[in-house]
Backbone bond lengths (Angstrom), bond angles and torsions (degrees), N, CA, C in turn:
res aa  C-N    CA-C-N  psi(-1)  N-CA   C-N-CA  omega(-1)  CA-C   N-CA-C  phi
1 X - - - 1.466 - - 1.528 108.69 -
2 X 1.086 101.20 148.53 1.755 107.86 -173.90 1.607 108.88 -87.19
3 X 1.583 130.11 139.83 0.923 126.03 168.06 1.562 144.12 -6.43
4 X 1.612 86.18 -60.57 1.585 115.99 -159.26 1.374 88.18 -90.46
5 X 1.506 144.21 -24.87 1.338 148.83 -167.53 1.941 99.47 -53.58
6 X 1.336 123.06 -55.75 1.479 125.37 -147.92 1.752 84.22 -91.01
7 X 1.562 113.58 -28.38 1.941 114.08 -172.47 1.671 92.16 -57.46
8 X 1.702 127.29 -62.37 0.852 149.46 -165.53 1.373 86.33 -60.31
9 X 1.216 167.12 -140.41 1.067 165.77 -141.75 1.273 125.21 -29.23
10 X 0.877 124.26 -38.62 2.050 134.52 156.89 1.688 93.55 -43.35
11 X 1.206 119.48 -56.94 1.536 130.93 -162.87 1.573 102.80 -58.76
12 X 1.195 118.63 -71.07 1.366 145.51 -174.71 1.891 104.17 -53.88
13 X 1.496 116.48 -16.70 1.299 111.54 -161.66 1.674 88.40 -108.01
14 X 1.767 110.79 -33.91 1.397 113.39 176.66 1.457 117.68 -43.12
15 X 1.986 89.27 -62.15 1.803 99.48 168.83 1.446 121.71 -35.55
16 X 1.313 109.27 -54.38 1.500 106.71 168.19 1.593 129.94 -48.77
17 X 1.300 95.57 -46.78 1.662 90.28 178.08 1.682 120.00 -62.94
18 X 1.650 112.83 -32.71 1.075 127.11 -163.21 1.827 101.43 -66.99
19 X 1.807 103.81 -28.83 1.141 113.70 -159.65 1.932 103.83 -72.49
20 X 1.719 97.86 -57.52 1.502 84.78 155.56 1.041 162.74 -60.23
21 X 1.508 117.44 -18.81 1.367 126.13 148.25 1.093 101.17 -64.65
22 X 1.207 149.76 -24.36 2.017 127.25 -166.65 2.017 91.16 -82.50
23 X 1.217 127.29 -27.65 1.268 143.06 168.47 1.363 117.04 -43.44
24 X 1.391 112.17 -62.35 1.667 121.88 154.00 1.267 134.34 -56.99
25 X 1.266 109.48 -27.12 1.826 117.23 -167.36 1.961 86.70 -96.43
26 X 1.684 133.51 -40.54 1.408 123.52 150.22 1.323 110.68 -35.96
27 X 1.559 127.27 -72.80 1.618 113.70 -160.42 1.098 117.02 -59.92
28 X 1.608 116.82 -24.46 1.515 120.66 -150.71 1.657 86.60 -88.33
29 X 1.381 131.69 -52.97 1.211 133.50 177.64 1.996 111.54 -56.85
30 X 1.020 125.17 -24.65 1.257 113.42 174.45 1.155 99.31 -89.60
31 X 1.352 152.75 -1.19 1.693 136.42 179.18 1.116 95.23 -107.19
32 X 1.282 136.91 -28.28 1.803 123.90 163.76 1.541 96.35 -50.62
33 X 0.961 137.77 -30.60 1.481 117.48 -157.38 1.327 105.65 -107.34
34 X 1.103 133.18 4.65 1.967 145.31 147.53 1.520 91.37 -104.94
35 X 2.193 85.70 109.92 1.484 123.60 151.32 1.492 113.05 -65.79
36 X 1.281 133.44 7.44 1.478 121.27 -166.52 1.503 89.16 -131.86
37 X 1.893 100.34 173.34 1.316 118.29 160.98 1.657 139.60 -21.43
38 X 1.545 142.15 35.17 1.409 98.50 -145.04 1.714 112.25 -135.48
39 X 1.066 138.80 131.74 1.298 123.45 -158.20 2.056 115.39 -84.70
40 X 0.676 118.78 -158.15 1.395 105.45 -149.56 1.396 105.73 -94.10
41 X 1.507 121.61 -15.87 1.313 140.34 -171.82 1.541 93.06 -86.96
42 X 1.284 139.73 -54.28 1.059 141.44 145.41 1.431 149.82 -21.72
43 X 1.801 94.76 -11.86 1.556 109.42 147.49 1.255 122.20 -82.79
44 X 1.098 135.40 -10.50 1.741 140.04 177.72 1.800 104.77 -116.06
45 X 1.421 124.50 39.83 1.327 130.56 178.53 1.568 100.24 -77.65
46 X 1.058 126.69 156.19 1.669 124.45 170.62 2.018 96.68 -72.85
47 X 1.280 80.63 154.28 1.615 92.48 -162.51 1.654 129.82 70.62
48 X 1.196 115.26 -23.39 1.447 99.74 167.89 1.766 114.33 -101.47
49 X 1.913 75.44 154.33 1.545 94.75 -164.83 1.279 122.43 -74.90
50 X 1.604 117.75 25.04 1.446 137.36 -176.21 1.649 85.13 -101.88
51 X 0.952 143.95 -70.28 1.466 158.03 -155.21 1.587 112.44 -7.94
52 X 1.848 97.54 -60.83 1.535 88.39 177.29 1.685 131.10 -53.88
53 X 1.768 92.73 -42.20 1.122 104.21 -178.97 1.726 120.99 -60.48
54 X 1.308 114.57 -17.92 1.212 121.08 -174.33 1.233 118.02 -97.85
55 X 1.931 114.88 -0.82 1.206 109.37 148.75 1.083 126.84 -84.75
56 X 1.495 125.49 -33.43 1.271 132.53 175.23 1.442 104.71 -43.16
57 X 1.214 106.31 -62.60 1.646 106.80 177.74 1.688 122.71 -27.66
58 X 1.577 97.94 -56.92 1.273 99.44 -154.46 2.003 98.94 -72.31
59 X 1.590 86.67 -29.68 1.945 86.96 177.24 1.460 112.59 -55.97
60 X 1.517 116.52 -36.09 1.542 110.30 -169.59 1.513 102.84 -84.70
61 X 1.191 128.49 -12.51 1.353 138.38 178.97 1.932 98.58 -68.72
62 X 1.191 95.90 -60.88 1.589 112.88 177.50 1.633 120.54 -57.40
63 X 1.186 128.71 -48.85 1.164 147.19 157.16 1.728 107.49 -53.50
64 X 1.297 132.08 -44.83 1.551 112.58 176.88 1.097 114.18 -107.40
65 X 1.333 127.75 -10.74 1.440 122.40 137.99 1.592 133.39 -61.99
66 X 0.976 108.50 -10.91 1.685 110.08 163.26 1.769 107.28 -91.28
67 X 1.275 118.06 -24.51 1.734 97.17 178.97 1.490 96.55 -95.17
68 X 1.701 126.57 -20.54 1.689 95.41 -179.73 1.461 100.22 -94.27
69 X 1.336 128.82 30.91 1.170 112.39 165.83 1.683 90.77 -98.58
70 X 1.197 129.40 -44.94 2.023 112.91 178.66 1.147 93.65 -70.19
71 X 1.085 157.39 15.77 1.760 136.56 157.78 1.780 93.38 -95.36
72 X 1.159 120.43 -16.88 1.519 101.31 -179.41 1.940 108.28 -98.93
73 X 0.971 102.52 2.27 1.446 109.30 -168.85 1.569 123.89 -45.03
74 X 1.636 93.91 -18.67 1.580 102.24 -170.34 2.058 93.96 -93.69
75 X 1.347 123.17 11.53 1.263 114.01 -157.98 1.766 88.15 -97.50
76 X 1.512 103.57 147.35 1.486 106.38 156.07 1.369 114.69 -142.29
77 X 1.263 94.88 -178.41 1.736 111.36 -166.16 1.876 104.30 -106.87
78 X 1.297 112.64 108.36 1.491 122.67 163.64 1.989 114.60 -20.28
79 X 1.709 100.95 -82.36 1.770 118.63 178.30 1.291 95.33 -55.64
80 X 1.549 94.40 128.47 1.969 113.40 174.87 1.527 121.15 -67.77
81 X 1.402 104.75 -18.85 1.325 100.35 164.66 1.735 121.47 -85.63
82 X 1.305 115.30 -9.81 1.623 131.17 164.17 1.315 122.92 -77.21
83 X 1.663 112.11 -15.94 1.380 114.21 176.04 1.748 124.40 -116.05
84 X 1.192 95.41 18.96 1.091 116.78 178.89 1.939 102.27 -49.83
85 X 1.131 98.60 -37.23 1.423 129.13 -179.95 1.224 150.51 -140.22
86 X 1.325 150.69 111.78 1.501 133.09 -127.74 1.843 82.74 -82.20
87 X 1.457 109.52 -177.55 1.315 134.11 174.78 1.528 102.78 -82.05
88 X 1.067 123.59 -39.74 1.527 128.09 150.30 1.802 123.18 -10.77
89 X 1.472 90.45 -79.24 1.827 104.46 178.28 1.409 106.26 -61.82
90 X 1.519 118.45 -17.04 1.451 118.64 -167.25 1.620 102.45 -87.46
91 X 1.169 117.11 -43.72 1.356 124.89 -174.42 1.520 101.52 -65.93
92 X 1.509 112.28 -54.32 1.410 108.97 -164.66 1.748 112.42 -65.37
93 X 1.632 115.11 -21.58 1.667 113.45 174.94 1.875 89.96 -61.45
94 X 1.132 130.89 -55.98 1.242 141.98 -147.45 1.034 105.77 -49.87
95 X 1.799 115.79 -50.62 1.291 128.43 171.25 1.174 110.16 -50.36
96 X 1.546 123.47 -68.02 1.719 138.36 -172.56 1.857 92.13 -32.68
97 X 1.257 115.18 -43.23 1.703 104.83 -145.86 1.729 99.70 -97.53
98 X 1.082 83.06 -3.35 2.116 88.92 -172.55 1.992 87.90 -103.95
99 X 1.145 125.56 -25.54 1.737 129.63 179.95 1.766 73.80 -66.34
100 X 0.988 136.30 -101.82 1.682 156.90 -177.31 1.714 97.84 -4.28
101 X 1.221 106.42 -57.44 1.694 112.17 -170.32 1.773 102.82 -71.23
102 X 1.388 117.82 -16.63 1.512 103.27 -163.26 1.552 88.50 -106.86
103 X 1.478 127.86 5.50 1.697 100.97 174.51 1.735 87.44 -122.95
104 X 1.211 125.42 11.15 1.643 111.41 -174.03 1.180 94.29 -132.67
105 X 1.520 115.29 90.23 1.783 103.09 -172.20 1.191 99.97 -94.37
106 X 1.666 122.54 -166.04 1.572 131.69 171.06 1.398 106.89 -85.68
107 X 1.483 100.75 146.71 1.494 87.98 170.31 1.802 116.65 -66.59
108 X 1.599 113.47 -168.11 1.256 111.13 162.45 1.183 142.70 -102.99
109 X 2.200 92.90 140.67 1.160 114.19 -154.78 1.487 108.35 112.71
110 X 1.245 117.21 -9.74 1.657 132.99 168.48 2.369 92.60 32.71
111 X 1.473 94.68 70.31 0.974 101.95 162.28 2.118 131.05 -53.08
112 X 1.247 110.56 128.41 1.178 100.14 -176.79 1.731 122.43 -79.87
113 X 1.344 120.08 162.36 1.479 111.91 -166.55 1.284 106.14 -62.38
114 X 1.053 161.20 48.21 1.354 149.42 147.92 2.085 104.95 -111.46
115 X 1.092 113.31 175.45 1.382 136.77 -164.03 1.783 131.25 14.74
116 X 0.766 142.73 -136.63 1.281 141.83 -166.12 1.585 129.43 -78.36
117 X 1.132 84.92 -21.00 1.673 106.99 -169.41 1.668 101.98 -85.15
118 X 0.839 109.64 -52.39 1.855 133.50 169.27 1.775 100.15 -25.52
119 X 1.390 118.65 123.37 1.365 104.80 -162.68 2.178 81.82 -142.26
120 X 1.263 85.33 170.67 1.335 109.05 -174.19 1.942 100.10 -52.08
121 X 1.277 87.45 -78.57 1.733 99.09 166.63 1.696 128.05 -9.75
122 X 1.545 85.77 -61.25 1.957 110.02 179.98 1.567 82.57 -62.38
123 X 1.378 121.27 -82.35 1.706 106.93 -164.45 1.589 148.13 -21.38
124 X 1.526 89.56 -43.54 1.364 132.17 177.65 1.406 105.73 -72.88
125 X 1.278 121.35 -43.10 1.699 122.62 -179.96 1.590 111.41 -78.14
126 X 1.248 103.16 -50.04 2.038 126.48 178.99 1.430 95.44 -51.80
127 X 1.315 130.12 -80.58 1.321 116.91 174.76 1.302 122.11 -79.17
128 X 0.880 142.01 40.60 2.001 141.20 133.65 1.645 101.09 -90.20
129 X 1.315 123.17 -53.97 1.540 121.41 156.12 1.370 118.66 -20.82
130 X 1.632 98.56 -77.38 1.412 112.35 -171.40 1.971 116.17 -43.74
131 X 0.961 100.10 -56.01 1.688 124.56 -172.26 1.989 107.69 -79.70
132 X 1.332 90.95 -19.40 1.570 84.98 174.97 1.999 102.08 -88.27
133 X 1.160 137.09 -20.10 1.361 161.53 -129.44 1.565 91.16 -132.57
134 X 1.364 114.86 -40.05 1.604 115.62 -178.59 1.878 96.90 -81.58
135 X 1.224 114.94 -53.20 1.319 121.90 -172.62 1.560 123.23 -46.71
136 X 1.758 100.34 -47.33 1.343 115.12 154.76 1.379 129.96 -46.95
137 X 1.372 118.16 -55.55 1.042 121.52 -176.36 1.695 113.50 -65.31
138 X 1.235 116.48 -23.31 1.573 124.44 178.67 1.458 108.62 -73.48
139 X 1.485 102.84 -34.62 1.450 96.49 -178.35 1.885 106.64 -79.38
140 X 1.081 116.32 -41.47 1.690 125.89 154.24 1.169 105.87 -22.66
141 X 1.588 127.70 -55.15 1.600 120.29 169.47 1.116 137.26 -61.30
142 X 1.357 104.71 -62.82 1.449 109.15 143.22 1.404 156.38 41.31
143 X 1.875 88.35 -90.25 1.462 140.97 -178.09 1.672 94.66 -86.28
144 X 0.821 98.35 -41.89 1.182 97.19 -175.84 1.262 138.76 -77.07
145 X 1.947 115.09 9.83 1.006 119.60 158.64 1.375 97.95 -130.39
146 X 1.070 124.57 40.81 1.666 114.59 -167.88 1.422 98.96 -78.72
147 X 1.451 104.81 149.18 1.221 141.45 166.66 1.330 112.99 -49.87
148 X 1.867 118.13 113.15 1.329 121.36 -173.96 1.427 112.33 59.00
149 X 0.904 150.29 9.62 1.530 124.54 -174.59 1.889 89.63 -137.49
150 X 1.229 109.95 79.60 1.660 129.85 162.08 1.565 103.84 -30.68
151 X 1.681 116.26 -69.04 1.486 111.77 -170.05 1.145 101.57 -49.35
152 X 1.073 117.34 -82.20 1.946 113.87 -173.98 0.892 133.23 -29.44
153 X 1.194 110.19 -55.49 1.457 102.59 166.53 1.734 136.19 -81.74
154 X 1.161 110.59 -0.39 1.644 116.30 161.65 1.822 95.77 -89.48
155 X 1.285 142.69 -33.07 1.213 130.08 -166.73 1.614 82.89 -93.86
156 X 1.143 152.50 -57.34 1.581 124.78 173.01 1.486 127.32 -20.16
157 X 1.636 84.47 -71.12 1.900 97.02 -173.93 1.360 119.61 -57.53
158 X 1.574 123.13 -24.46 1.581 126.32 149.52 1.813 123.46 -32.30
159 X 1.729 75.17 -75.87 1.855 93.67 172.33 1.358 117.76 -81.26
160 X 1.293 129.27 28.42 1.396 125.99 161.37 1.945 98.66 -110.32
161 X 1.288 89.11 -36.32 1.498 85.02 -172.29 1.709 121.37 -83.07
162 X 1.433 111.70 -20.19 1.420 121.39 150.21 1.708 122.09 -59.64
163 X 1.257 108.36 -46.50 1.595 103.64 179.75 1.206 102.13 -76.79
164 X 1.228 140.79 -88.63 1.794 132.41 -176.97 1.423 105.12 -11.43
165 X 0.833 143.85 -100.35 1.801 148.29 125.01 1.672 95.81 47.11
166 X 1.031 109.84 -92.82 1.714 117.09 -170.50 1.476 116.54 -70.71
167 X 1.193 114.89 -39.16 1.604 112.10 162.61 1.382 119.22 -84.87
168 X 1.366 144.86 4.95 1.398 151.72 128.54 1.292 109.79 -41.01
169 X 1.260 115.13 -37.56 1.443 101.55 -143.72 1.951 85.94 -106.00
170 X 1.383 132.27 -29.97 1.243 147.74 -157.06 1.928 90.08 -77.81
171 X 1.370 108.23 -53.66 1.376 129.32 -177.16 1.553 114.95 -49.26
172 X 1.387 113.79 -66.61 1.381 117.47 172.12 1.568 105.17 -62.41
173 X 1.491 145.99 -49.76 1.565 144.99 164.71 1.660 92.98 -23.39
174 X 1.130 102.98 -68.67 1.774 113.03 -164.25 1.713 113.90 -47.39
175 X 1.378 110.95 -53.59 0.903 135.48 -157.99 1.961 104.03 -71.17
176 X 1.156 101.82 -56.17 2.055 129.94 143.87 0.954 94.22 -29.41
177 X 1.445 141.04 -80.18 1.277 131.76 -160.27 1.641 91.69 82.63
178 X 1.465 126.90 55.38 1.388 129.03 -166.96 1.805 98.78 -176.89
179 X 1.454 102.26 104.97 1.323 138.08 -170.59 1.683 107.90 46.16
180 X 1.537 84.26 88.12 1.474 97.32 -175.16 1.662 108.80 -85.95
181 X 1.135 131.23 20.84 1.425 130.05 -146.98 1.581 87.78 -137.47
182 X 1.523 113.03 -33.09 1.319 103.15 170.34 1.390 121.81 -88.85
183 X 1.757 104.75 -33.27 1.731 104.28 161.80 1.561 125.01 -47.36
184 X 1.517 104.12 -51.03 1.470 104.10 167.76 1.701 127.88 -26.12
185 X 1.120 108.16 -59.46 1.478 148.32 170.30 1.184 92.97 -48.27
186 X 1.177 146.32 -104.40 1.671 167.55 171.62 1.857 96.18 -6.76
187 X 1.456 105.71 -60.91 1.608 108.31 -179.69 1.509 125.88 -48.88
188 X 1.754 86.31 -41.09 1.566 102.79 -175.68 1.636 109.02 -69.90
189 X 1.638 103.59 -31.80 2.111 94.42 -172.22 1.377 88.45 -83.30
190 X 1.273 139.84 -43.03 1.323 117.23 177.31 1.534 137.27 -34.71
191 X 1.490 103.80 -42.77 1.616 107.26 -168.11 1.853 86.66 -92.43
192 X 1.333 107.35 0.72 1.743 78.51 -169.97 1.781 94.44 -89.63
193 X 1.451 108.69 -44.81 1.570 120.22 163.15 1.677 101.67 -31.36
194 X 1.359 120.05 -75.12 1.874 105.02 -178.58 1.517 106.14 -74.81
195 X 0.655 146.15 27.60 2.079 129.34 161.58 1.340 89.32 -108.74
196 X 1.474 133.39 -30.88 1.545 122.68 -170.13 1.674 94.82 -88.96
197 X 1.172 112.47 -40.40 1.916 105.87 167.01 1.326 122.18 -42.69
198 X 1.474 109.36 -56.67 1.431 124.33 149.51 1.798 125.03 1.69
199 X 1.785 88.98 -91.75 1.223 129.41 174.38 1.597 111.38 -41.71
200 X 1.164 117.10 -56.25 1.410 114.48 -163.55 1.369 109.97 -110.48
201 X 1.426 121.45 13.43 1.555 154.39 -169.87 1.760 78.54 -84.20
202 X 1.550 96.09 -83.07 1.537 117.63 -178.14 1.484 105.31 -41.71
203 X 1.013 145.14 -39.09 1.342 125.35 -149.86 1.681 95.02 -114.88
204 X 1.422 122.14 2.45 1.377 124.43 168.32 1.692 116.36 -81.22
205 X 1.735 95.03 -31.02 1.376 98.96 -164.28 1.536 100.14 -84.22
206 X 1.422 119.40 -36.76 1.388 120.46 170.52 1.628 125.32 -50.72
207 X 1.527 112.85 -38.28 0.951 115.75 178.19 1.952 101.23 -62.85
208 X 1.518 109.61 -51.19 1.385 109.51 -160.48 1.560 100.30 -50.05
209 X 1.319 135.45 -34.48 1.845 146.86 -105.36 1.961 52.00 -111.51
210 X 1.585 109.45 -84.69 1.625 102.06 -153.15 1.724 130.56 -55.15
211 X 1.137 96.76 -21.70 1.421 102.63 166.08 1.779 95.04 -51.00
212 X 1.082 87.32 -87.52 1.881 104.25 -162.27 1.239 107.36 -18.60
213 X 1.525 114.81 -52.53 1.642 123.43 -178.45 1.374 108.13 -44.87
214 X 1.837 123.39 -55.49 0.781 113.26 -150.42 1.890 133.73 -100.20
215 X 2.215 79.44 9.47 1.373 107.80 165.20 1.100 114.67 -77.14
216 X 1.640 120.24 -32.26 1.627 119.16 -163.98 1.398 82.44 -101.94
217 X 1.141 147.31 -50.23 1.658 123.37 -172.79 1.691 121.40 -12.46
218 X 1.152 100.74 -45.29 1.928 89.54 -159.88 1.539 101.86 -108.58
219 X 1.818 116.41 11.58 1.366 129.60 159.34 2.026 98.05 -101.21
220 X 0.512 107.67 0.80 1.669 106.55 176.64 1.922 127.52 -122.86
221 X 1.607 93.77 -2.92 1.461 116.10 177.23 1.529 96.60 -50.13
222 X 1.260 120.88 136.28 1.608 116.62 148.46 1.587 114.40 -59.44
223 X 1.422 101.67 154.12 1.795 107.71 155.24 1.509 106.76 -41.36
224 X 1.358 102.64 148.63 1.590 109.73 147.43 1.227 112.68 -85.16
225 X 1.576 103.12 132.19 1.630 105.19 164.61 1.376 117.70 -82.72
226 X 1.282 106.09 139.08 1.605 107.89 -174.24 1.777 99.93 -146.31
227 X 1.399 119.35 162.37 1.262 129.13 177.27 1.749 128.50 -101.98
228 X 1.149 105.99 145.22 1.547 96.02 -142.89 2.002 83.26 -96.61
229 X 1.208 98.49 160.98 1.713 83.72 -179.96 1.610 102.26 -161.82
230 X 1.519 113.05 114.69 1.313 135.45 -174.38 1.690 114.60 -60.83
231 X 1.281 143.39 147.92 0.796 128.51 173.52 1.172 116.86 -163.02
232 X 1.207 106.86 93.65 1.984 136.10 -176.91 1.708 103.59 -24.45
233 X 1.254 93.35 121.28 1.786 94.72 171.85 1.685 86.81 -126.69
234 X 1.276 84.60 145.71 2.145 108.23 171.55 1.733 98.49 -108.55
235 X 1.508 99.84 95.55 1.583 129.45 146.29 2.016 105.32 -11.11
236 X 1.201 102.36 -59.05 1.352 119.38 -156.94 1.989 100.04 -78.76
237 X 1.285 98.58 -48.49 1.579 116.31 177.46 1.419 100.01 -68.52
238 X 1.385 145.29 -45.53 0.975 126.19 -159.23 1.370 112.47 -100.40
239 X 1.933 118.24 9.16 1.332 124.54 -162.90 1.719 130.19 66.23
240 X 1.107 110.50 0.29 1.351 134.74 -167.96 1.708 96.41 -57.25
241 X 1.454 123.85 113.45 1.316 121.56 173.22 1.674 111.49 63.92
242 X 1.075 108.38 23.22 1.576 124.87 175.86 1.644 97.72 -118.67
243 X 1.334 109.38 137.98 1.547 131.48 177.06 1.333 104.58 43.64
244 X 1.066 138.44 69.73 1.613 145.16 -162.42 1.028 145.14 18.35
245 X 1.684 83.47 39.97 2.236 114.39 -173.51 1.735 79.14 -81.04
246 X 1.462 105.85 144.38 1.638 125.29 138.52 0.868 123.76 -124.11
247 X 1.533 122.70 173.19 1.121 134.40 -163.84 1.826 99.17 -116.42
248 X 1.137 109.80 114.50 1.847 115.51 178.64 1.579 96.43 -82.52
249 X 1.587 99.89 143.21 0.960 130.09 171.45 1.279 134.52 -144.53
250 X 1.754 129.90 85.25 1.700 127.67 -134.34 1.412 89.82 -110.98
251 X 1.414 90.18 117.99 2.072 95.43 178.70 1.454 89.00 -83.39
252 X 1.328 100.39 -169.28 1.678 124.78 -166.07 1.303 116.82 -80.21
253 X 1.435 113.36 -44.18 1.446 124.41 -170.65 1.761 111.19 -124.75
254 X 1.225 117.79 13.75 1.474 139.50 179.67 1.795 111.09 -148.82
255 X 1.264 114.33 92.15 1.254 116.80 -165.30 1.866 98.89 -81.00
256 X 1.169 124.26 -2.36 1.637 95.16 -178.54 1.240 119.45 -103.83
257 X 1.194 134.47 168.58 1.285 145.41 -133.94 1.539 105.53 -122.90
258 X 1.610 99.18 120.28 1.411 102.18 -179.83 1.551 115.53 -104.61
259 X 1.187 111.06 148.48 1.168 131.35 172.57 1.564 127.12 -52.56
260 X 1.657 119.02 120.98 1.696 86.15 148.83 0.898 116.90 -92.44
């Protein structure tokens, strides 16, 4: 691998991280600006004036979660039922289903699945949400026992076990239809807890990727080629074995010096 190959990729994985946080600091800035009730899916409803912004989001969400998921590609999971699949394939469904959630939003008022109002559309958005949010969180597990890499996986199993935790609890509120103002709330620290998992997910594994490179670099150098070059000595000219000059010669396992 070429030098500049792992620089170029540290860079490209930074961009990424930078991209998901700019993702969060969008959502977080469009829900300051709805005075009412509303959960986060509910900024990209048809008709509200959060919408654009909440696609952008979900694209830059999608876009730097697809390159730090190939910077983590080399990561695995210890438990055999965790490696069924790297954290990789897990991240990248996550992406696929959050790409799905940012062009098929709910209508407005992001009706919940029960009664009349509940439309094909809402379904289609609720579960690409749902399953992109499930996908994440699997890869959150994951990480969280990966093989050799201690930081990650103690800062996973934190933030896996905080988000499940807070969006469990936001989900069933919602679902109740019983303190929806605090579920709201609950949804919102959740996804901000995984996009910042995300974020610094990516910029842990980059750091690990360049270290490593730059331990094995100068164990992975080729030889130098160089030219070998003979150079005639006169025995007679140099006195060599003349008037009881010798020539030493210390083998390996017999240190004295024989004569010619």
């Amino acid at each position: 691998m070429q030098p500049t190959r792992p620089l170029i990729a540290t860079v490209l994985v930074g961009v990424a991280c930078i991209a998901v946080v700019t993702a969060l600091v969008i959502i977080w800035a469009a829900r300051l600006t709805v005075d009412r009730v509303v959960y986060v899916s509910g900024l990209g409803a048809e008709g509200e004036p959060t919408a654009g912004w909440f696609e952008a989001a979900l694209l830059l969400l999608v876009a730097g979660g697809t390159v730090i998921a190939w910077a983590a590609r080399r990561i695995r999971s210890s438990p055999r039922i965790l490696r069924a699949w790297t954290p990789t394939i897990s991240l990248l469904i996550a992406c696929g289903f959050f790409l799905v959630a940012s062009q098929v939003t709910c209508t407005s008022g992001c009706p919940l699945p029960v009664g009349p109002t509940f439309t094909v559309q809402d379904f289609t958005h609720t579960l690409a949400a749902v399953l992109a949010f499930a996908a994440a969180c699997w890869a959150m597990l994951q990480a969280s026992f990966a093989v050799g890499q201690k930081a990650i996986a103690r800062f996973s199993l934190v933030s896996g076990i905080a988000v499940a935790v807070i969006a469990a609890t936001g989900g069933i509120l919602s679902l109740l239809r019983f303190g929806t103002d605090v579920g709201s709330v609950l949804e919102l620290v959740a996804t901000t807890i995984a996009i910042l998992w995300l974020a610094t997910f990516g910029a842990m594994v980059a750091r690990t990727t360049l270290a490593a490179h730059q331990l094995q670099q100068p164990v992975g150098e080729p030889d130098e080629h160089v030219d070998l070059v003979v150079v005639p000595v006169d025995p007679l000219a140099a006195r060599l074995g003349v008037d009881g000059h010798e020539v030493p010669v210390l083998l390996p396992d017999n240190q004295r010096a024989l004569g010619t």
